[in-house]
C-alpha positions, -999 to 999 in steps of 0.1 A, spaced: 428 -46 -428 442 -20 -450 435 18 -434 442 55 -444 440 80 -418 435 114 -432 445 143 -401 422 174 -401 438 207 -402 476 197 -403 499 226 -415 534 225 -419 540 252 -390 516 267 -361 498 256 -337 484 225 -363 519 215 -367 521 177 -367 562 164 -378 551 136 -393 584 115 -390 577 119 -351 538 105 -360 550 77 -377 572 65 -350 541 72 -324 525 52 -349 547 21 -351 553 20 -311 515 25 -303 498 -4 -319 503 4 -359 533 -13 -366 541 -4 -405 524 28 -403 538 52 -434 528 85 -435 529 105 -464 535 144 -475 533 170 -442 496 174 -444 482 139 -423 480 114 -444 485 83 -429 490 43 -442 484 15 -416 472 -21 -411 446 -27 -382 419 -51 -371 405 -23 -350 372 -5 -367 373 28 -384 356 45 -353 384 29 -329 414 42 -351 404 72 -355 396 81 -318 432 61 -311 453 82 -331 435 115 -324 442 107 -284 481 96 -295 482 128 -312 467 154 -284 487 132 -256 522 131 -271 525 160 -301 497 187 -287 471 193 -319 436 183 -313 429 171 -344 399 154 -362 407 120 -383 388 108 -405 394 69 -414 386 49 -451 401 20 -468 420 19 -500 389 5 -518 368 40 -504 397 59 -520 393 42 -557 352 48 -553 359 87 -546 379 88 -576 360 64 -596 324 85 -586 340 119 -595 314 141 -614 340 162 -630 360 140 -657 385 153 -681 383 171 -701 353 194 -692 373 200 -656 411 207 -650 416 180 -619 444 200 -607 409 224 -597 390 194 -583 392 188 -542 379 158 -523 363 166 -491 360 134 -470 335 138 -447 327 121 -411 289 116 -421 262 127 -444 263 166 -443 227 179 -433 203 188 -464 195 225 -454 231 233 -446 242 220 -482 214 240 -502 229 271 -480 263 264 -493 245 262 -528 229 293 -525 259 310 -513 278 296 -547 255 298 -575 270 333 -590 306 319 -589 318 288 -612 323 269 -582 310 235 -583 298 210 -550 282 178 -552 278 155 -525 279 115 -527 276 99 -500 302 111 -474 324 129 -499 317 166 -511 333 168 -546 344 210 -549 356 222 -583 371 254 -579 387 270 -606 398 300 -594 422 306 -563 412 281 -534 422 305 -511 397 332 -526 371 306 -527 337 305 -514 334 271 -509 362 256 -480 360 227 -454 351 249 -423 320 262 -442 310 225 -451 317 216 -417 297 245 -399 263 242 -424 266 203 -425 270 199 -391 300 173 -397 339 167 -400 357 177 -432 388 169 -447 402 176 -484 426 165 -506 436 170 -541 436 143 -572 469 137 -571 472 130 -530 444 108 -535 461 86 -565 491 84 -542 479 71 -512 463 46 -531 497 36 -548 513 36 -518 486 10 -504 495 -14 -538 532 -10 -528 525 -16 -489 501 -52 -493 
């Protein structure tokens, strides 16, 4: 089956750094032969018949054993991908979707910890929903500025968060068209 691997926390230098040509080949000698991986921020193409749960705990234990980062993965298929998208509340062109960020989660956030984050955001234009285990976070302003942020999802929902953007999204998914 058809997998993407999305790395927690991976930055391009520091202590996070992951070279993602060196992943790839860790990849492809370690059980995921065909593995891609895409841009320098953990995104990951590969084919398994392992579960979700499996993959993820393999490649965060390749990762911490032969590169150093201990890093959170969170695991969905291709079809997961084009729901996200596809169940986005902010459409053009009400919402620039170079301002929209998916949040993939490792689990249903807690109910209390999200109404916190609401609280916290309801001066600001700064939008979340959650379906399911995605938190959808328009942010119009600077994202660096922003109230809203993964470690703040993850410490009042009590779970794993990653984000990416629309167009990171729409890519991985090509990428899987190309790669079947």
């Amino acid at each position: 089956m058809l997998y993407f691997a999305f790395l927690r926390a991976v930055m391009p230098s520091g202590k996070n750094r992951v070279p993602m040509s060196e992943l790839q080949q860790l990849l492809q000698e370690n059980g995921y032969p065909g593995a891609k991986t895409y841009l320098h921020t953990g995104n990951i193409l590969l084919k398994s018949d392992q579960t979700r749960e499996q993959i993820a705990k393999d490649i965060h234990q390749l990762i911490l054993t032969h590169i150093g980062p201990d890093l959170s993965v969170i695991v969905r298929t291709p079809e997961e991908i084009k729901e996200v998208l596809l169940h986005s509340p902010f459409k053009e062109p009400d919402y620039n979707q170079k301002r929209i960020f998916f949040s993939l989660l490792s689990g249903e956030p807690l109910s209390e910890g999200i109404q916190s984050i609401q609280d916290k955001i309801a001066d600001t234009d700064e939008i979340l929903v959650i379906i399911q285990r995605t938190a959808y976070m328009y942010i119009p302003g600077n994202a660096s500025r922003s109230k809203l942020s993964n470690n703040l999802l993850e410490k009042k929902g009590k779970i794993v968060a990653t984000s990416r953007n629309y167009n990171t999204l729409s890519r991985m998914l090509a990428l899987a068209e190309e790669h079947k």
